[in-house]
Residue, then its C-alpha position, 0 to 999 in steps of 0.5 A: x481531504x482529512x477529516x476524524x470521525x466525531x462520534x461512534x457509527x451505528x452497527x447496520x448503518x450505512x457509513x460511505x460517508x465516512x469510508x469514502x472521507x478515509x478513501x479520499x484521505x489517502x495520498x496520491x499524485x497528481x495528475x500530472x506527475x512527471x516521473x523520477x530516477x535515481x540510485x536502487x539498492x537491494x539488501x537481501x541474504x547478506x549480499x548488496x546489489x546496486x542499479x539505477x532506476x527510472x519511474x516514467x509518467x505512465x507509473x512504469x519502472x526500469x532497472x538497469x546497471x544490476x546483472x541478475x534478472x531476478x533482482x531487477x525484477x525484484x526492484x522494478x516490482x517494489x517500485x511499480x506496486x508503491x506507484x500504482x497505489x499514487x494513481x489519483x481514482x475517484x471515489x465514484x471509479x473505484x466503489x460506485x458499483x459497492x455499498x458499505x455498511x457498518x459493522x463492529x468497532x474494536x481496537x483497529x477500528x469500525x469494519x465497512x461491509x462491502x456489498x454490491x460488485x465486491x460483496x465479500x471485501x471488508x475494510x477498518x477505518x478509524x480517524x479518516x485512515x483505512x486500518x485494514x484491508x481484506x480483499x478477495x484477489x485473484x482467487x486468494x484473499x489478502x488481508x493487511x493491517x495498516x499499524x502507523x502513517x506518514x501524514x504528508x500534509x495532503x493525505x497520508x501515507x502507510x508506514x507500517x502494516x502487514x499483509x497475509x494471504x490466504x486461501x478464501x475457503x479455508x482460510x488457511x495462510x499461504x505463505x508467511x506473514x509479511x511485515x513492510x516499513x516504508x520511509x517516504x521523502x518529498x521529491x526535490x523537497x516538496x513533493x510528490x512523495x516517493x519511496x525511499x526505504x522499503x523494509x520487508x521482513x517475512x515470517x517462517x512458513x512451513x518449509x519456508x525460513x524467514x527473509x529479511x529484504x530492503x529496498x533504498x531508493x536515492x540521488x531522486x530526482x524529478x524527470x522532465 
């Protein structure tokens, strides 16, 4: 579903329809995907390391071919975090129990309220796409900014974004400022959409220097 919002909306006003026209605006797979595999490389501190990989039809990854446990992990983890967020949920699963009111507009776009079950989450929309994510997780906050789109033809997909945590009460950063550029190409061509290139680059933090990492994911191929 795709649709763009015709006009400004109101600060105060309820605005689920036009969170839940960007929530259903996103890129998913179908129910019946099937998995893939294919060839992982990771880039990181000057060294290249290289497996191969499998993504069942229950979204769990395996790494195998690389010696070190922390760069399957590494690799494993890219891949499951991207395939999680394909899993086709309704609208109703994921924010029945939520109610969303409008807040400000600027730049980034209308920020969405959530009061009800998740009271303290804000999100950004704008054009039908979720602009910024603000979540309380597991006793932190992440906040992420989408900043440009793959628009696959069947919702779309974040390109380029940002994501910060923080603690929830001060609001003090924990950890650098992550930057992601993710390639998506269609498997076998036309489809589903999977992740080809993951580019992370994290900012200095305290006694943390900045890192640079990249994920490529080739030789993809449907399983079954």
């Amino acid at each position: 579903m795709t649709a763009t919002l015709s006009s400004p909306i109101q600060a105060g006003s309820d605005c689920t329809a036009a969170f839940r026209a960007a929530y259903e605006n996103r890129y998913t797979w179908d129910p019946d995907f099937g998995g893939y595999q294919g060839r992982c490389v990771l880039e990181q501190d000057g060294r290249v390391v290289e497996g191969r990989f499998r993504v069942g039809a229950d979204l769990k990854a395996s790494v195998e071919g690389i010696e070190a446990e922390a760069d399957q992990k590494l690799l494993a983890g890219q891949l499951w975090e991207v395939a999680i967020h394909r899993v086709r949920r309704s609208f109703e699963q994921t924010h029945g129990a939520n109610t969303f009111t409008a807040g400000n507009t600027d730049a980034v776009g209308t920020e969405v309220i959530v009061g009800g079950k998740n009271a303290g989450d804000r999100y950004r929309i704008k054009d039908s796409v979720v602009t910024m994510v603000h979540r309380h997780i597991h006793g932190t906050v992440v906040t992420i900014f989408t900043e440009a789109v793959t628009d696959t033809g069947a919702g779309y997909l974040s390109r380029c974004y940002t994501s910060q945590y923080a603690d929830p009460a001060s609001g003090e950063a924990r950890g650098g400022r992550s930057h992601f550029t993710d390639t998506f190409v269609p498997l076998a061509g036309s489809g589903p959409w999977v992740l080809g290139e993951r580019v992370v680059e994290v900012e200095a933090h305290g006694e943390s220097p900045a890192s640079r990492q990249v994920f490529r994911f080739e030789d993809l191929q449907p399983l079954g």
